[in-house]
Every structure is written in C-alpha cells, then in structure tokens.
C-alpha positions in Angstrom: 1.2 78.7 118.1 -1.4 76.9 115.9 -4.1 78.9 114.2 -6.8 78.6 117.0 -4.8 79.8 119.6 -4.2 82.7 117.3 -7.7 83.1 116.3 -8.2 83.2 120.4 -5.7 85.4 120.8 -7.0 87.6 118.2 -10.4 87.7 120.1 -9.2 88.1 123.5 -7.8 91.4 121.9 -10.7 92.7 120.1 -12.6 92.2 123.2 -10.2 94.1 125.4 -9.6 96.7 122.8 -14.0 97.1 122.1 -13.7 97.2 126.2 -10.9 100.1 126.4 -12.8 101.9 123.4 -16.4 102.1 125.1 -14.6 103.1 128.6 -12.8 105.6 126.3 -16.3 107.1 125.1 -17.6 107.4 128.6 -13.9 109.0 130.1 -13.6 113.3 129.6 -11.1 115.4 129.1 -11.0 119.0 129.6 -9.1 121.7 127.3 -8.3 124.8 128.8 -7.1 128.6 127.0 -6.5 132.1 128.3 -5.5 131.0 131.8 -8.8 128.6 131.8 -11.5 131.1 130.5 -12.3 129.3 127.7 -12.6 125.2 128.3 -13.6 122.7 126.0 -14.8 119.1 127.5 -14.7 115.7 125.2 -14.9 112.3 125.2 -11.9 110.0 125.8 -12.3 109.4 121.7 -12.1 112.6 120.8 -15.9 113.9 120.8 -16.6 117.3 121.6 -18.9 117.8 124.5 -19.2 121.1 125.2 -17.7 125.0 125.4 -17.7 127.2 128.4 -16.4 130.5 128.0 -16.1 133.2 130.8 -18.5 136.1 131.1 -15.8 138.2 130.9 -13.8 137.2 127.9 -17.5 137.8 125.8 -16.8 141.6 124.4 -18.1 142.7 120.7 -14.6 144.2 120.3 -12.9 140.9 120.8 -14.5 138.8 118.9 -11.5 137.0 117.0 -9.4 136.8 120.4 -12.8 134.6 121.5 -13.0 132.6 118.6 -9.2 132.0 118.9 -9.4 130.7 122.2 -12.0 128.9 121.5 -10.2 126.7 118.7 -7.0 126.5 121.1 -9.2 125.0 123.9 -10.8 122.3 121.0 -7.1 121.6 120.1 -6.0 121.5 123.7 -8.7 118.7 124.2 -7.9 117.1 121.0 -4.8 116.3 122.2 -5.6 115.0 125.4 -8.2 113.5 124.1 -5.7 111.6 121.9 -3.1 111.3 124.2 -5.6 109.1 126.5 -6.7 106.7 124.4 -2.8 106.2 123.3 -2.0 105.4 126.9 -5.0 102.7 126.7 -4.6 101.2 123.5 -1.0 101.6 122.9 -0.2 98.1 124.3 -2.2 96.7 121.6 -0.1 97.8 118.5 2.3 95.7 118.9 0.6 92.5 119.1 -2.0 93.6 115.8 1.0 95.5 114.1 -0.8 98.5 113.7 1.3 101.6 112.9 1.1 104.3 116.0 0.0 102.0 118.3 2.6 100.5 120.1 
C-alpha cells in the first residue's frame, strides 16, 4: 500500500469514527438502582443527562441510602455508557493501533 492509499485509508476512518462519535452523543443510556428507583440517563459518550429518583425513596432519615443510589445509578450508566461506544468503535482499534480499542 503506497502512502496515499494510506493517507485515504486514514481519512475514511476518521470520518467513520467522527460519524460513530456524533451518533454516540445523540444515543442514551439509562442506569438504574434500588430495583429502578433511582435512574440516571446519559449520552452514548458518557454525559450525564439527568436523575430521577422515586417519590418514595426521598426520606430525611435516609439520606446517605439516596445519595448512594444515586452514585450507583451514575456508575450503572457509566458503564453502559462505555460499553456502547466500545461496541461502535471497537472495530477501529485495530486498524489505528490504539490500545483498548480493538
């Protein structure tokens, strides 16, 4: 392969991967805790979106049980978060020989 069909090849990637990327920002996931009283939505890359929590889980008295749920819903979507754009771009590491991608 000479160096312009690499240099194609290299843009024919970035453009698939930009592609993936801004379908990635526009895709949601949904992390869920305590049965699904507690759910945190985010973007395909990871961005937070928003926190819904059950009247019913909201008591003065259990106020650390809340916030831990909370951060276990945010982790929840994290990782699905993560684990999307993985399925998308994972084809890609191999050919750019980027670590974790592939």
């Amino acid at each position: 392969m000479n160096m312009d069909q690499m240099m194609k090849q290299a843009q024919k990637l970035q453009s698939e991967i930009s592609r993936i990327q801004d379908e990635l920002s526009k895709e949601k996931v949904e992390g869920v805790s305590g049965g699904g009283m507690v759910r945190v939505s985010a973007t395909g890359q990871g961005e937070i979106l928003s926190v819904f929590i059950e009247p019913e889980v909201v008591d003065p008295a259990g106020k650390e049980i809340l916030e831990d749920l909370v951060l276990a819903a945010i982790h929840d979507a994290t990782r699905k978060s993560r684990e999307l754009a993985q399925s998308r771009l994972g084809r890609f590491g191999g050919a750019l020989g980027m670590p974790g991608l592939g």
